[in-house]
Structures are given as structure tokens and as C-alpha cells.
C-alpha positions in Angstrom: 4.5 55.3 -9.9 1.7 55.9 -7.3 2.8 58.7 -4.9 1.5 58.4 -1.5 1.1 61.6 0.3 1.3 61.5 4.2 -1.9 61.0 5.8 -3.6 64.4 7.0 -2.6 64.9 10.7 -5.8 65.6 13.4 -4.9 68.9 14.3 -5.8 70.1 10.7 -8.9 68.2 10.9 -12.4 70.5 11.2 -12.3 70.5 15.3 -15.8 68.5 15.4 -14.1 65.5 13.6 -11.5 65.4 16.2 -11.8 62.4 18.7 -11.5 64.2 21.5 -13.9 66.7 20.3 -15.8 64.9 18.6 -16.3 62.9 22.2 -16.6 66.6 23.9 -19.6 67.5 21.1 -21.5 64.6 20.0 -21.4 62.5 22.8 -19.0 58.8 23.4 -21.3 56.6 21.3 -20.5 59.2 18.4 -17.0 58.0 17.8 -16.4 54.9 16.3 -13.8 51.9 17.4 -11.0 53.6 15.7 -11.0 56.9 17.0 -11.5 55.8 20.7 -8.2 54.1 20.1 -7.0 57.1 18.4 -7.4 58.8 21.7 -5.4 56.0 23.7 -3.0 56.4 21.2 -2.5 60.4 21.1 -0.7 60.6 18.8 0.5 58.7 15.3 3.4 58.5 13.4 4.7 60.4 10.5 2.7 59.6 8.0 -0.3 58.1 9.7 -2.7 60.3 12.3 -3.8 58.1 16.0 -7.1 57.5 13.9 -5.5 55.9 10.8 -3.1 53.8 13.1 -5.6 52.1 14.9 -7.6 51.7 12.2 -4.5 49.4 10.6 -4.3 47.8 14.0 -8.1 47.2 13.6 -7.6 45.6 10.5 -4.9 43.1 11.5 -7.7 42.0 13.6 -10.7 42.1 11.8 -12.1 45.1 13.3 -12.6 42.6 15.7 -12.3 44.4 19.8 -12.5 40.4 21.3 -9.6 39.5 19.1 -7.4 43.1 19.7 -8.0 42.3 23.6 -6.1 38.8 23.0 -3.1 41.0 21.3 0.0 40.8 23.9 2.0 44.4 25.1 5.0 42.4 22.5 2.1 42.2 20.0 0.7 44.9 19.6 4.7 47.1 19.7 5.5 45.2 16.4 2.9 47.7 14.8 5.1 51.1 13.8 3.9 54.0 16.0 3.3 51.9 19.0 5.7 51.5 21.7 5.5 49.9 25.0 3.7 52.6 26.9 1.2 53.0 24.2 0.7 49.1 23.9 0.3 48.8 27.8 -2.8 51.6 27.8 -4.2 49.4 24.7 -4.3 46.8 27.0 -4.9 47.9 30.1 -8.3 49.7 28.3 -9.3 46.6 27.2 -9.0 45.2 30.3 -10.6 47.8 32.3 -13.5 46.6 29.7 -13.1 42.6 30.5 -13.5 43.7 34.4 -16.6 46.0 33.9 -18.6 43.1 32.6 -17.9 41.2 35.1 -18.8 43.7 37.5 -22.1 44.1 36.0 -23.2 40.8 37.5 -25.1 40.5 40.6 -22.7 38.6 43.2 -25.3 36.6 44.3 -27.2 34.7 41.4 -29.1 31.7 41.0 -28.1 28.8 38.2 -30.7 27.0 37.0 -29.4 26.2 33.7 -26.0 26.1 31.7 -26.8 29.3 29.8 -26.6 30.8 33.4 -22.9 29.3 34.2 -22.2 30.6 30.8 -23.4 34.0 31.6 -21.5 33.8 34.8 -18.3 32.2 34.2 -17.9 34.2 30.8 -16.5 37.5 31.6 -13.8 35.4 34.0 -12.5 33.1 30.8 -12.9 35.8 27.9 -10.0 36.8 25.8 -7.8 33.8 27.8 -4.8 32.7 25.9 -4.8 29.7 28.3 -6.9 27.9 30.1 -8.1 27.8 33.4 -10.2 25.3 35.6 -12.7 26.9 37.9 -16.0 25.7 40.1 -19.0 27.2 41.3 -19.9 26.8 44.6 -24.0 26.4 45.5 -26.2 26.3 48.2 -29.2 23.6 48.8 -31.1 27.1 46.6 -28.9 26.9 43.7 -27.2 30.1 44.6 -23.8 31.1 44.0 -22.0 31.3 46.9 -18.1 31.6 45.8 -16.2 31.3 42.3 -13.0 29.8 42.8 -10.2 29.6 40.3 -8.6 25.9 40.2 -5.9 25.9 38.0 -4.1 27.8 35.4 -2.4 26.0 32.0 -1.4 26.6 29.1 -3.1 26.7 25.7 -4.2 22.8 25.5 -4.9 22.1 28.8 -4.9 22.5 32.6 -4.8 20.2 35.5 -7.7 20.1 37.7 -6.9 18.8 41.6 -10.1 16.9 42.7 -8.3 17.7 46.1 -8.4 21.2 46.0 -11.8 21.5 44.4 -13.6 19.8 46.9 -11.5 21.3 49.9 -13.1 24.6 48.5 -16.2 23.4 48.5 -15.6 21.7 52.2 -14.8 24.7 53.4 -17.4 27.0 51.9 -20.5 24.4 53.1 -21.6 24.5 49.5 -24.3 21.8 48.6 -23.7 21.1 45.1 -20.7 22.4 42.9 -20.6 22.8 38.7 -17.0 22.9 37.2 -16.0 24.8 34.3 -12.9 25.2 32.1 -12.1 27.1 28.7 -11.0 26.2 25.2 -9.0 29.1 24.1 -9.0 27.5 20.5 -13.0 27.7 20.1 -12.8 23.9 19.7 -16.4 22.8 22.3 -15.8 19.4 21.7 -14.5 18.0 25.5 -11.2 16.0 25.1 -11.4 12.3 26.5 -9.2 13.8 29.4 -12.1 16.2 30.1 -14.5 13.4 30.3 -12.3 10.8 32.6 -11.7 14.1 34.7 -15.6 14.9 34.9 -16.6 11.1 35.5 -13.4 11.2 38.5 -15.1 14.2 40.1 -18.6 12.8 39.7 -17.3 10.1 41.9 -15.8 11.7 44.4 -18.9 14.4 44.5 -21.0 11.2 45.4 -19.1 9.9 48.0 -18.6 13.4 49.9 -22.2 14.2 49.3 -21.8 17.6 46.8 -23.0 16.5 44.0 -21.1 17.9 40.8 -24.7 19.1 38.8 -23.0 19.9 35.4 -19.2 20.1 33.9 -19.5 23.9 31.2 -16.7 23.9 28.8 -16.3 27.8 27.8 -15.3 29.5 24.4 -15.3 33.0 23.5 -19.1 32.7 22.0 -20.6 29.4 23.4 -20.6 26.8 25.5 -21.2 23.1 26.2 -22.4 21.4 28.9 -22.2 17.6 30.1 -25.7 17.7 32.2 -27.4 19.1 29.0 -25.9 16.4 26.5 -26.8 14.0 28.8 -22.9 12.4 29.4 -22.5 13.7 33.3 
């Protein structure tokens, strides 16, 4: 019989392996995934220290921080150690994470390709359970002048109001508009809906004069785009 003893506890830890000390000594970069959950968490359970907790939270995920950021508050309680409070700063860290890289984008840019939509519209759609239907908003420059949020669905799909989207862009004087939607699954492939949808607002683009330049579906890693495969 294999007797498992009670994993050593932080406070008898040498005080430069601490997280927090660690952090204090050697600097953020120092400490690895785990232990900068460890100091979210504060403390463990019983027999496992903040450190060794989220490393088996880690696991469950790969070691994967995209992935953990998907995890719901529910999720993430049904580990034992973690209760709501300590599954809402889980999340709400990740999140403040999301927002950051977004932030670090200049708010006026210039698309001149679908890597640039990607690198826009990326930080909105990552870690989405769901998907959502947005469009950028140009000038006769190519520059952003609004992102606007369309819709929100659920997992397969999301409707997209050709009425709405070009009210938005009405109202905003924008020259030229490019939509964009997610696939939470990773699948890049667009559905036929997505290509009767992008055909519809082709259309009605022409007739109102704002040209729709490109239609960017959006996964967690990559991209595809209608104007680059040539089926705009």
C-alpha cells in the first residue's frame, strides 16, 4: 500500500521559493504559471499547498492559460480547494489579462490585410464560449474608425441584422466596412449560412455604397478570410 503523505505546506518552504517571495526577490518573470495562481489562490487545502492546486487545475487544462480562461466560476469550484470567491479572482485575473491586450492596440489603425482584422478583432473574440458578430468601420484611408459588436449567440451560431450593421455604419460615415464573427469550436471552415449571409451583405453594401472589403471568421489561433480565398 503506497502511503501518500500530505503535500509540504509554503510556509515551511525556504522563504525564496515562496511565490510571493519568490515575486518580492527574483523578480515576476521568475515564477512560473503555477505559482502566480498559487498566489490568487492563497491558500490550498489540507493536503495540497496554493502551488500544487493550481498546478492540478493546470493540468486538467493542459497547462494550457487560453484554455483555463475558457473554465466558468461553476468550473473551476468543482476542483476541491476552490470555492466561489477563489474561482471568481481566477477569472477575473484572466480577464484583466484578455482586456490588457486589447488595450495594447493603437485605437486608430490601418487594415490593409486580413492578418490586420485578425490582429485587431482577436483580443475582442478570444476565450469566447459563444459567438459573436461584429464589423469594422473604415474611412476612404482604410482606418478604423469604430468596432461595433452585432450580435451575441450561442455556441453554433449568431444572427447577423444587415439592418443594424449598416445603420452603424450610416451613422458613423464609414466608407467601407469588413465583418467578422468567431468559431468557438476552432472549426475555420464558414458554414453555407455564413456564405449566404456574406453574399446578402455584399449586396446590400453595393447598393448603399459601403462596400463590405472582406468577411474574417476568427478562432483562438487563426483566421480565414472571404477576400483572401477569393469567394467575397
Amino acid at each position: 500500500m503506497i502511503d501518500y503523505q500530505p503535500a509540504t505546506r509554503i510556509l515551511s518552504w525556504a522563504e525564496e521559493d515562496r511565490p510571493r517571495e519568490k515575486l518580492l526577490l527574483k523578480g515576476k518573470a521568475a515564477l512560473s504559471d503555477a505559482e502566480l495562481i498559487g498566489i490568487l489562490l492563497g491558500s490550498g487545502t489540507v493536503s495540497l499547498s496554493a502551488v500544487d492546486l493550481a498546478r492540478q487545475i493546470l493540468g486538467s487544462v493542459d497547462n494550457n492559460l487560453n484554455s483555463l480562461a475558457k473554465l466558468s466560476v461553476k468550473e473551476l469550484e468543482k476542483f476541491k480547494g476552490i470555492g466561489e470567491a477563489k474561482a471568481i479572482t481566477i477569472v477575473a485575473a484572466l480577464e484583466l489579462g484578455r482586456r490588457r491586450k486589447a488595450a495594447e492596440l493603437p485605437t486608430r489603425q490601418s487594415v490593409t490585410s486580413s492578418a490586420d482584422v485578425f490582429a485587431l478583432m482577436q483580443p475582442h473574440l478570444l476565450d469566447l464560449p459563444h459567438e459573436e458578430f461584429w464589423v469594422v468601420l473604415l474611412n476612404r484611408a482604410n482606418v478604423v474608425m469604430k468596432k461595433v459588436q452585432i450580435s451575441v449567440g450561442g455556441v453554433a451560431g449568431t444572427v447577423a441584422d444587415p439592418k443594424l450593421i449598416f445603420k452603424a455604419a450610416l451613422e458613423h460615415l464609414a466608407s467601407s466596412v469588413i465583418l467578422v464573427h468567431n468559431h468557438p469550436s476552432g472549426n475555420l471552415k464558414p458554414s453555407q449560412a455564413d456564405k449566404d449571409l456574406t453574399h446578402k451583405l455584399r449586396e446590400a453594401g453595393r447598393h448603399l455604397e459601403i462596400p463590405v472589403l472582406d468577411h474574417v471568421i476568427v478562432t483562438e489561433k487563426n483566421y480565414f478570410s472571404f477576400a483572401d480565398e477569393g469567394i467575397l
